[in-house]
C-alpha positions as CSV (number, residue, x, y, z in Angstrom):
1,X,-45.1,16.8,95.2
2,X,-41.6,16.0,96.1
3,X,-41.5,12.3,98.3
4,X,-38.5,11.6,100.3
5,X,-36.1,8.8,98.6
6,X,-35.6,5.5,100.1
7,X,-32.2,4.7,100.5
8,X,-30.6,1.2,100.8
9,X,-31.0,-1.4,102.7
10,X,-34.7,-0.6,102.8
11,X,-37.2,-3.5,102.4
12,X,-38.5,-2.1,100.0
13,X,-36.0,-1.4,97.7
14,X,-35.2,-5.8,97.8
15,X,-38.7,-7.0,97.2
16,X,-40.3,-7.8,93.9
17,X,-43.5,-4.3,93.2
18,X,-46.5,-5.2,92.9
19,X,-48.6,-5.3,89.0
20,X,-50.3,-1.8,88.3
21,X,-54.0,-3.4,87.3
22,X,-55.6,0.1,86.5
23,X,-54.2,3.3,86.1
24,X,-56.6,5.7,87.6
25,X,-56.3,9.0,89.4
26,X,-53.7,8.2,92.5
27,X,-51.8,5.9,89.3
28,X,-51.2,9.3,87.9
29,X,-50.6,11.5,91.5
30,X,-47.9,8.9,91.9
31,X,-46.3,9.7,88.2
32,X,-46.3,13.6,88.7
33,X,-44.7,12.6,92.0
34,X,-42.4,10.5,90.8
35,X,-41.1,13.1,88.3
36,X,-40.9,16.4,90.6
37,X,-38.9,13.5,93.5
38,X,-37.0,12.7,90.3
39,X,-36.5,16.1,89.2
40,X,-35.6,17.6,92.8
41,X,-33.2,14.4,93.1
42,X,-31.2,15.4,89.7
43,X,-32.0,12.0,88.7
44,X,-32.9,10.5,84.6
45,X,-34.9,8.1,86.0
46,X,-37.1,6.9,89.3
47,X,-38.4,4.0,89.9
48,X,-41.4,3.4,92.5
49,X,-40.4,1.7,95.0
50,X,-37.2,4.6,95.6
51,X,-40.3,6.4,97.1
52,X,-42.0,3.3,99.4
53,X,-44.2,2.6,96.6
54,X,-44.5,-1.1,95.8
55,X,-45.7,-0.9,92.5
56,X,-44.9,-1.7,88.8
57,X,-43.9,2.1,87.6
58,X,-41.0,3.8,86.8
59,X,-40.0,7.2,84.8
60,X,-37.4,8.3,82.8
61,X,-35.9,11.6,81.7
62,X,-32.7,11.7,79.6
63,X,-33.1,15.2,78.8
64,X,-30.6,16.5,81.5
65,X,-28.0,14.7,80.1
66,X,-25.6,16.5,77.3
67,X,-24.7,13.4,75.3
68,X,-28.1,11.1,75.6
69,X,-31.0,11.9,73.4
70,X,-34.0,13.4,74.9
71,X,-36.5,11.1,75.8
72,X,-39.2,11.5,78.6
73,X,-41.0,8.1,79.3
74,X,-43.4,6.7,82.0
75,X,-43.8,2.9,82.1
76,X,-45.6,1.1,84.0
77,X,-45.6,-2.9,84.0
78,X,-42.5,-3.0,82.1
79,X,-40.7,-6.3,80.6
80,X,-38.1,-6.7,78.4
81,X,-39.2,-8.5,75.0
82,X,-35.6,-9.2,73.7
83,X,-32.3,-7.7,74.5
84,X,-28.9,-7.8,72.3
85,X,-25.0,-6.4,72.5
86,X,-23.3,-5.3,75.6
87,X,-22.2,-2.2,77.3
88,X,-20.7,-1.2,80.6
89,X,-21.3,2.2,82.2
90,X,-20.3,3.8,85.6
91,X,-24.2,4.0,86.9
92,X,-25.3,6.0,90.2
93,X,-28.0,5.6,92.4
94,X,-30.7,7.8,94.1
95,X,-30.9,5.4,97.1
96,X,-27.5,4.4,97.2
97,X,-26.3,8.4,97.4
98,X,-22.9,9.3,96.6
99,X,-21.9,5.7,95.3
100,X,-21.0,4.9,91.6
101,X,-20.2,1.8,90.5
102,X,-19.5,0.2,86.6
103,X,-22.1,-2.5,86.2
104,X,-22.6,-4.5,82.6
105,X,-26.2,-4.3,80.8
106,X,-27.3,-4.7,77.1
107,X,-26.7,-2.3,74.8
108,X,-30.0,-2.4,72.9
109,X,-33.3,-3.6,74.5
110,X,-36.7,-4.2,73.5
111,X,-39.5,-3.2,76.1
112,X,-43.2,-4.0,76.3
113,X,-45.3,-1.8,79.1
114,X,-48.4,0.4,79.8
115,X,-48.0,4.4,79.2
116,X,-49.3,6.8,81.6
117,X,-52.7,6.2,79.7
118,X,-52.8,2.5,80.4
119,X,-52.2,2.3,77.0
120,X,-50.0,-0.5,75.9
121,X,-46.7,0.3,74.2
122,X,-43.1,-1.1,72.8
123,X,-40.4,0.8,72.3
124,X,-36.6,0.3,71.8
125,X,-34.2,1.7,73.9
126,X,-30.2,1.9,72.8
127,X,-27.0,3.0,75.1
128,X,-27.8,5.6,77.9
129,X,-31.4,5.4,77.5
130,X,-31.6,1.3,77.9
131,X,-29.1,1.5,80.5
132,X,-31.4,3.8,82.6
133,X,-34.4,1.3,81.9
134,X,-32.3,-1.7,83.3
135,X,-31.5,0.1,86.0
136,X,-34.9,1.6,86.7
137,X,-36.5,-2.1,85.8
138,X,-33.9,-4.1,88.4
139,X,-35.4,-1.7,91.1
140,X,-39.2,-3.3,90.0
141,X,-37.9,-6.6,90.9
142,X,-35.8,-6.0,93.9
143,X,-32.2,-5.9,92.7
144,X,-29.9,-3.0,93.2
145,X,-27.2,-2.3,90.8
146,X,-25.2,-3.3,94.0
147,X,-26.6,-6.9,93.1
148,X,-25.2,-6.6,89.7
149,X,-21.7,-7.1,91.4
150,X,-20.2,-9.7,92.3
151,X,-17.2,-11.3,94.6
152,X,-14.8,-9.0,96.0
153,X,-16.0,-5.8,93.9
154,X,-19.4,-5.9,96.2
155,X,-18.0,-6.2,98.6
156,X,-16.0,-2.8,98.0
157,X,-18.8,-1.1,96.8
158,X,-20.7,-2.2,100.2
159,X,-18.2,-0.5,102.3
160,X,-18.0,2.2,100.4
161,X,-21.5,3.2,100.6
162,X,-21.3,2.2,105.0
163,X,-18.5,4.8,104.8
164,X,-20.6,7.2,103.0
165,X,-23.5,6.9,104.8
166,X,-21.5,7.3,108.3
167,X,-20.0,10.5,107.2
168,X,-23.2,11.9,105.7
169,X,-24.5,11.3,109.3
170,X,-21.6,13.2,111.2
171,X,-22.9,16.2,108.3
């Protein structure tokens, strides 16, 4: 089922999720979600709380895009065991529509979660793929790519996405 995506400056979208402690049933209702919001959205990846979900889960699709590998994950509890290199990359947002803004993130990272099983895994991610976990993982502990700026190009990107928003509403 496709959910409706929060969009910024939602509470919920600045607050720290919530641990997943089981994954049962509505764990799994909330993944197929996630992906057909995701897929509707023309997003690679989705993180909970983009829907009003408080909780530890997030998916990831590189597929649509031509020059990343394909690589469909869902994880849930996520952390980052190590992290090296750097890389910048113009990165959008689902709830921050029409904005785009270059934000700095490791190149290559390390990351320790649950599968849609409850199984635990670790994988490494390199270039687009890690770049869409950061992302994705920033939005599990209440930071917006937005927050990943600083000083005068915040505030740019800021009233960039008030003037998008104001003419999306005259739409």
């Amino acid at each position: 089922m496709v959910r409706g995506i929060v969009t910024y400056p939602a509470d919920v979208l600045t607050k720290p999720t919530d641990r997943v402690d089981v994954v049962d049933g509505e764990i799994e209702r909330l993944i197929k979600d996630m992906f057909d919001t995701m897929y509707h959205a023309e997003g690679v990846g989705l993180a909970a709380n983009q829907i009003g979900v408080p909780l530890s889960v997030m998916v990831i699709d590189t597929t649509p895009k031509e020059d990343a590998p394909d690589l469909k994950l869902v994880l849930i509890n996520p952390e980052i065991v190590s992290s090296e290199g750097k890389i910048k990359y113009k990165e959008g947002c689902l709830s921050f529509p029409g904005l785009s803004v270059e934000v700095e993130r490791a190149r290559k990272v390390k990351v320790k979660a649950l599968n849609e099983h409850g199984e635990p895994i670790e994988i490494e991610l390199e270039d687009f793929p890690a770049i869409v976990f950061q992302h994705e993982l920033d939005h599990l502990q209440g930071i917006t790519f937005i927050d990943r700026l600083k000083g005068w190009r915040r505030r740019i990107a800021l009233e960039k996405y008030r003037k998008l928003q104001k003419e999306a509403q005259r739409v």
